[in-house]
C-alpha positions as a printed Julia matrix, in Angstrom:
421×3 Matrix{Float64}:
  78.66  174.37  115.12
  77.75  172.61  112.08
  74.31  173.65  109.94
  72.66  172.56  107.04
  71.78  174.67  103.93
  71.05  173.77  100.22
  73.88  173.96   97.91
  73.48  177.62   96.12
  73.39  177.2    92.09
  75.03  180.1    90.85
  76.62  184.07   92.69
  76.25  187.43   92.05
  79.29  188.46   89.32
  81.84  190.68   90.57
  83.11  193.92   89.01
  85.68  192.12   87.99
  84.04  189.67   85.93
  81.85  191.83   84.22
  84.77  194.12   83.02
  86.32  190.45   81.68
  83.45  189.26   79.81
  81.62  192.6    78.76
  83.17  193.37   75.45
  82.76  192.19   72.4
  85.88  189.64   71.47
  86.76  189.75   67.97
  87.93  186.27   66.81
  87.31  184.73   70.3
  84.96  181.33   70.25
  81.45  182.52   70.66
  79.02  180.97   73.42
  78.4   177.62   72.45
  75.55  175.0    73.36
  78.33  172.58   73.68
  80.78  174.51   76.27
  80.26  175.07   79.68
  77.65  173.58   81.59
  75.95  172.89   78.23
  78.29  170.4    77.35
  78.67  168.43   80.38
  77.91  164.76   80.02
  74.24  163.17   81.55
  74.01  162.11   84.95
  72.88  158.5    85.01
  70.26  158.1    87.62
  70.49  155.36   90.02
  74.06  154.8    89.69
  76.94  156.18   90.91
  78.44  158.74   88.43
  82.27  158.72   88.26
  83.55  161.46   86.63
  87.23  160.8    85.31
  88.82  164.3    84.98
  91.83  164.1    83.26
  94.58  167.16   84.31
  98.34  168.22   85.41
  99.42  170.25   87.77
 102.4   172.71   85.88
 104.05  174.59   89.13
 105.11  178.13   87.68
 108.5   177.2    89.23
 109.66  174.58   91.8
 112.38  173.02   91.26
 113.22  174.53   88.09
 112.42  178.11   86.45
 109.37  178.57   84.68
 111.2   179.07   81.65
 112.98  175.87   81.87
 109.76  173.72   83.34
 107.67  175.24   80.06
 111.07  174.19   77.3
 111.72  170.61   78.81
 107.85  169.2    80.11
 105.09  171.68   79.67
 105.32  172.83   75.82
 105.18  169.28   74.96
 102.34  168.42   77.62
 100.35  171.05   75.6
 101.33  169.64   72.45
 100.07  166.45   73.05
  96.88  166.73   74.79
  95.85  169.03   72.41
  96.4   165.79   69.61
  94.89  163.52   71.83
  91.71  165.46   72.39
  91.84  166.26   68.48
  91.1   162.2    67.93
  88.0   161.82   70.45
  85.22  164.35   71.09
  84.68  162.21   74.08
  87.98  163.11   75.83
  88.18  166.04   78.19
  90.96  167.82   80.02
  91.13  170.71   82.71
  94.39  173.07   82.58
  94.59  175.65   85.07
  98.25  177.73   85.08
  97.6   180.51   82.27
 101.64  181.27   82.53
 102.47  178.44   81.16
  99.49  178.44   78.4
  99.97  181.84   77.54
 104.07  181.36   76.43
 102.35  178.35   74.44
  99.7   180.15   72.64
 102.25  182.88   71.05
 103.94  180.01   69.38
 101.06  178.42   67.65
 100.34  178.7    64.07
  96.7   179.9    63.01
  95.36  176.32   62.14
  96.87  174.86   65.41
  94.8   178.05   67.45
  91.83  177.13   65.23
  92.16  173.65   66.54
  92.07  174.61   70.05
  89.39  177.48   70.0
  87.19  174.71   68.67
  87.92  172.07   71.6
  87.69  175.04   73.73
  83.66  175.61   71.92
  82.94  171.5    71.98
  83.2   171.7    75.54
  86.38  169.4    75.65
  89.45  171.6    76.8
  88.31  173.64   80.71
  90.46  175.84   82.23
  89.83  175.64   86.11
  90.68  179.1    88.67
  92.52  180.97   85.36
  94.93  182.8    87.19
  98.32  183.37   86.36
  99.52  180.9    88.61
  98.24  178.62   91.57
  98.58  181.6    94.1
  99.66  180.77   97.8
  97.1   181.73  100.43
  98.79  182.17  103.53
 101.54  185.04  102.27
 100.11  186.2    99.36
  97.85  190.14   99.37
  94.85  190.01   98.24
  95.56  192.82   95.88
  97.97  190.49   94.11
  95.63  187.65   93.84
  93.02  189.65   92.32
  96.22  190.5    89.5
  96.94  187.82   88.8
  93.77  186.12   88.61
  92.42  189.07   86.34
  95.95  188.64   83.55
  95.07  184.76   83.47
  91.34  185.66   83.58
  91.57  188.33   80.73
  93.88  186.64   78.94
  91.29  183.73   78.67
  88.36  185.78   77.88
  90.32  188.07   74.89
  91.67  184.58   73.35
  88.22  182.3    73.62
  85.57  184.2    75.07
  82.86  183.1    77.52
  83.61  179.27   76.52
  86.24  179.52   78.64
  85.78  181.54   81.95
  86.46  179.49   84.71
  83.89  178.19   86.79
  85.71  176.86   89.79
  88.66  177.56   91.95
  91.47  174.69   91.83
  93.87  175.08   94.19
  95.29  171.39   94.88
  98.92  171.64   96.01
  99.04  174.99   98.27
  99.71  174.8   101.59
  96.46  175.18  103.92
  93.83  177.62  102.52
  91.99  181.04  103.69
  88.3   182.07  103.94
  89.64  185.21  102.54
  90.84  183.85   99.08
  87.41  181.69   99.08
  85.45  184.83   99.19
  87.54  186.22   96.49
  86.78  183.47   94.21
  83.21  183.87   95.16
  82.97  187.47   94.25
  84.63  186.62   91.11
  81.77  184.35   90.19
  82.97  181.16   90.51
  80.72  178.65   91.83
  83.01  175.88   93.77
  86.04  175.46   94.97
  88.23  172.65   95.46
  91.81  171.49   96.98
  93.78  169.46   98.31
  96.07  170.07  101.42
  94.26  170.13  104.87
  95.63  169.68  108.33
  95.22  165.31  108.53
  93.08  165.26  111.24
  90.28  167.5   110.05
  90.56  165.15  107.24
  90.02  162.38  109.3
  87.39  164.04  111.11
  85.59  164.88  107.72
  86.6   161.37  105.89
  84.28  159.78  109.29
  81.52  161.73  109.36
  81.66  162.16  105.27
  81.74  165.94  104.95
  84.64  166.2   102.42
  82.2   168.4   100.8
  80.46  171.91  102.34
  79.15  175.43  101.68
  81.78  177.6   102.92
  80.13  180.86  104.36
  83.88  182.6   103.83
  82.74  186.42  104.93
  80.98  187.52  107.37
  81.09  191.01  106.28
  80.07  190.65  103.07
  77.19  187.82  103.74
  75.61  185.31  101.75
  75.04  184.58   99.37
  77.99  186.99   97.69
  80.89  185.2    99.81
  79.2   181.74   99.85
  81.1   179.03   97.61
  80.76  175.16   97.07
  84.05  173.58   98.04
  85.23  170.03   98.47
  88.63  168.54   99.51
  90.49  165.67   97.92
  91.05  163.39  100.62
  93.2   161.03   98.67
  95.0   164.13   96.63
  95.19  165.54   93.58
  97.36  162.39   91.77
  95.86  159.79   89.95
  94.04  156.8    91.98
  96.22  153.87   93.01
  97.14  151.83   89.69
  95.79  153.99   87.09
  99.27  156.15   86.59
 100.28  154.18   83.39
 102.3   157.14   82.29
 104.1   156.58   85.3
 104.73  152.83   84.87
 101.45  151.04   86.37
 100.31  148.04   84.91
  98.25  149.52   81.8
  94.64  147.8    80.91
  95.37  144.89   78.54
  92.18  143.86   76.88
  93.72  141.52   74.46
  92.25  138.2    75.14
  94.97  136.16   72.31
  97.46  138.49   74.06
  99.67  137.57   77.29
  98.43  139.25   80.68
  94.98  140.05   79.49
  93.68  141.62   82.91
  90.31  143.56   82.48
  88.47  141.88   85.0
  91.76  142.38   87.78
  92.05  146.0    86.17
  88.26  146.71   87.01
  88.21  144.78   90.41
  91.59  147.34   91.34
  89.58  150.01   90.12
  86.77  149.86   92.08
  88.07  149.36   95.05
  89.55  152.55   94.89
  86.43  154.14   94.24
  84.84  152.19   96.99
  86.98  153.96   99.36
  85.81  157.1    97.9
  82.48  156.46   98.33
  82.59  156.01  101.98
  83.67  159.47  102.57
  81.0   161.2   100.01
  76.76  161.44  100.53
  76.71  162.35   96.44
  76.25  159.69   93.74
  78.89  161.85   91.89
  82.47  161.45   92.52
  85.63  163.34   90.65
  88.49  161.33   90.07
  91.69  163.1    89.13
  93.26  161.69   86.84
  96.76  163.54   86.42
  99.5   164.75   88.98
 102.36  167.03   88.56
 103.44  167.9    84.96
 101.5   164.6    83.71
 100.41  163.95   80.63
 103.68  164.56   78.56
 102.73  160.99   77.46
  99.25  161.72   76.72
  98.74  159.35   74.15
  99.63  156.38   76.69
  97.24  158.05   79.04
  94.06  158.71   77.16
  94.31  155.58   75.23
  94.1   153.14   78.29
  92.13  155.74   80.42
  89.61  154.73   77.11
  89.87  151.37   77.7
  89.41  151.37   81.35
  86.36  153.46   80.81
  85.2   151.13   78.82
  85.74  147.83   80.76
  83.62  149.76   83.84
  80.61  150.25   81.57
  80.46  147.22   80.24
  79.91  146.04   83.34
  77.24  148.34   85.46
  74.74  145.95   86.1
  77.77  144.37   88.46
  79.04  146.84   90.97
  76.09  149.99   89.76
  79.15  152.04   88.26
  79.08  154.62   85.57
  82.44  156.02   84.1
  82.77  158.84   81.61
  85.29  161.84   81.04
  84.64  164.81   83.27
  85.96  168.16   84.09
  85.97  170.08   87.46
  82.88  172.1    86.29
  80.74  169.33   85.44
  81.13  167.67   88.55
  80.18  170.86   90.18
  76.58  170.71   87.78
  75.89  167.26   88.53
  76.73  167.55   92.16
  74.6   170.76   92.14
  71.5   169.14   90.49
  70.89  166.77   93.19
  70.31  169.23   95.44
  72.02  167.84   98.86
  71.83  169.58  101.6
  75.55  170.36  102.87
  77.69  171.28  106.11
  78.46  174.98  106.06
  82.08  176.39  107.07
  83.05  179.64  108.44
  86.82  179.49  109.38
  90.64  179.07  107.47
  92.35  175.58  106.92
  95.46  176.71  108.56
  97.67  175.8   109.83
  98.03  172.68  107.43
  99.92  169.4   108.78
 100.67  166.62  106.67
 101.17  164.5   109.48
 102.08  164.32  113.18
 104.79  167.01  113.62
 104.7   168.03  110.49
 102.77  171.28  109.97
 104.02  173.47  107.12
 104.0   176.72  108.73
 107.44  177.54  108.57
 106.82  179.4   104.78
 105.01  181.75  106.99
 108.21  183.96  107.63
 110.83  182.6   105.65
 112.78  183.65  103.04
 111.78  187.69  104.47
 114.38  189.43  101.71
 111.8   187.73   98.99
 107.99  188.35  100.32
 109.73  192.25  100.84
 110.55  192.51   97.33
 106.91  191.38   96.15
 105.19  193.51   98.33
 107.72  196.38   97.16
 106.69  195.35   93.57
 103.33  195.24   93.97
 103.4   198.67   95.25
 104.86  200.13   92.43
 102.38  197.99   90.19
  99.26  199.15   91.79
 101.08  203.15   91.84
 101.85  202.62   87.85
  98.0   200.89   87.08
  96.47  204.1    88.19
  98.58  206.46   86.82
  97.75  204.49   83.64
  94.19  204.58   84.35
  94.41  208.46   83.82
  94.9   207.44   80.11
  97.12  205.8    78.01
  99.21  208.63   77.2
 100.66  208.83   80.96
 102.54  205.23   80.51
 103.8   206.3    76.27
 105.74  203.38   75.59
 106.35  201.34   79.04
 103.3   199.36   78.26
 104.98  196.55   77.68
 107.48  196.83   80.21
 104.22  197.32   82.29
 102.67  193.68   81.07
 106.25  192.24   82.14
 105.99  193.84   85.59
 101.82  191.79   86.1
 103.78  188.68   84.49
 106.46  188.48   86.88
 104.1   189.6    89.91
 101.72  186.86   88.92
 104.56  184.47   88.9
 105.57  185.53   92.25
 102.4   184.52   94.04
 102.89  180.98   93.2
 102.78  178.72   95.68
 106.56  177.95   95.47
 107.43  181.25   95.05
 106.61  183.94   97.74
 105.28  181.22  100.05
């Protein structure tokens, strides 16, 4: 049975998040007015809000290794958003796999780190969930998950500080999802929780009766409001709306007139509908577009620069379909949703199994592959054995520290959604 409840505003911080943010970080970007929640954009009132959040979703390994996804796409994804957002303090951009940022940030000069510790402060680069990796839910123990989400976590909070602590969970491309991992995230202290992949006829279901969006209660041992989290699925995925992926070859936004196939007003008209359709399965004023998909951006100056101009052509015409586009990032949609104060559906249960389609449920990664999801578990025993032998003191370890961080790095990777599952 389906209730009602007001949206909660903010949770209890866990342990966890207290050790991360506690000390003092020396050289990390200090709180700033302009990150955060602070420097989300204003709602418009009376209009519907479209917030355009630019992303890309880096698996930690698919079909390649991480090493070689990182040398032929993702260094150079890095390299150029970070140039792109460099040109306009307007642009925004969510990253969200920490293994991938982390091998980036050792090879950075000072002035480049400089450069991103300040987009980090103007409230222009968001990191979303900050775990190593985008764990699986179905395989994955919850011992591991709170690993790796505290190495991507601390890493985060060493590096920038509280500029940069995640806010929401963003877990858009595993396989079905637990009320387990959705308390976890709670606990942590995040305040929403978003995604992707549920079974197609809850979808359906939700897409109808426009509850795409709900207050999952996710324990009922531990309660509200300490389990409680905002969460919303995607129901037309985590890519980029129909004809906006001009990295990918779409039609870009030619606003030219003395040029051939000037096409704002077709762009626009393309645009909307899309968002149209969007709008009939949401009760907010506030939707989130993603713009991005898997390892996008590599061309970021194609992106941004007609993503700017289709911006644009949208506001310049408001008073026509009541639309009002800006640049966005997972945690101000969460704000602006939040500030309007809806009451929402509340969930209680798991989104598994997940099914793509008739006959097609992905349950399969359940059981397979036994010889691997052995070895991780073996691992992670003799990770959590080693952690408290070094929490007896740093003498106990001498000098398999590092051979220690390698262990959490390659555990981390292992929960990946293409990994263990």
């Amino acid at each position: 049975k389906w209730h009602l409840m007001k949206m909660h505003t903010a949770l209890l911080p866990s342990l966890l998040l207290l050790l991360l943010t506690a000390a003092e970080v020396p050289g990390a970007a200090a709180t700033s007015a302009s990150c955060g929640y602070n420097g989300c954009p204003a709602a418009v009132p009376r209009r519907v809000n479209l917030h355009i959040v630019p992303h890309t979703h880096d698996d930690v390994g698919w079909l390649r290794t991480v090493d070689q996804y990182y040398y032929y796409r993702v260094q150079f994804i890095l390299d150029n958003v970070i140039r792109e957002l460099s040109l306009d303090s307007k642009r925004k951009f969510t990253y969200v796999e920490m293994a991938f940022f982390y091998r980036w940030w050792r090879e950075q000069s000072n002035s480049t780190r400089d450069q991103v510790r300040q987009l980090v402060a103007n409230g222009q680069l968001h990191f979303a969930q900050g775990g190593w990796c985008m764990n699986d839910e179905a395989t994955t123990h919850y011992a591991d998950i709170v690993d790796q989400q505290t190495l991507g976590m601390r890493f985060l909070n060493d590096t920038f500080g509280d500029c940069a602590r995640p806010r929401v969970g963003w877990q858009i491309d595993p396989f079905g999802h637990s009320k387990e991992f959705a308390a976890l995230l709670a606990q942590m202290g995040l305040d929403a929780f978003y995604f992707a992949r549920i079974h197609f006829l809850d979808e359906v279901q939700r897409v109808i009766t426009r509850r795409m969006q709900f207050v999952w209660h996710a324990s009922r041992d531990l309660g509200s409001p300490s389990a409680d989290i905002f969460a919303g699925d995607f129901v037309s995925g985590y890519c980029y709306p129909p004809g906006t992926n001009y990295e990918g070859g779409d039609q870009p936004v030619q606003d030219d007139p003395q040029l051939h196939d000037f096409n704002v007003a077709e762009a626009v008209r393309k645009f909307i509908v899309q968002v149209d359709l969007l709008r009939l399965a949401h009760r907010t004023s506030h939707l989130l577009l993603t713009m991005g998909c898997d390892f996008a951006y590599e061309n970021a100056r194609k992106n941004f620069k007609i993503i700017d101009k289709l911006i644009a052509a949208v506001n310049a015409n408001t008073s026509q379909h009541n639309l009002t586009a800006y640049y966005s990032s997972p945690d101000c949609y969460t704000k602006a949703v939040n500030d309007e104060g809806l009451a929402y559906a509340v969930k209680t249960g798991d989104f598994f199994p997940y099914a793509s389609g008739p006959n097609s449920y992905w349950t399969g990664f359940y059981s397979s592959r036994p010889a691997l999801k052995r070895l991780v578990r073996w691992a992670s025993g003799h990770l959590q054995a080693v952690k408290q032998l070094a929490a007896v003191g740093p003498a106990v370890l001498g000098d398999a520290s590092e051979r220690l961080d390698r262990l959490r790095q390659a555990q981390g990777v292992a929960q990946h959604h293409d990994a263990v599952a």
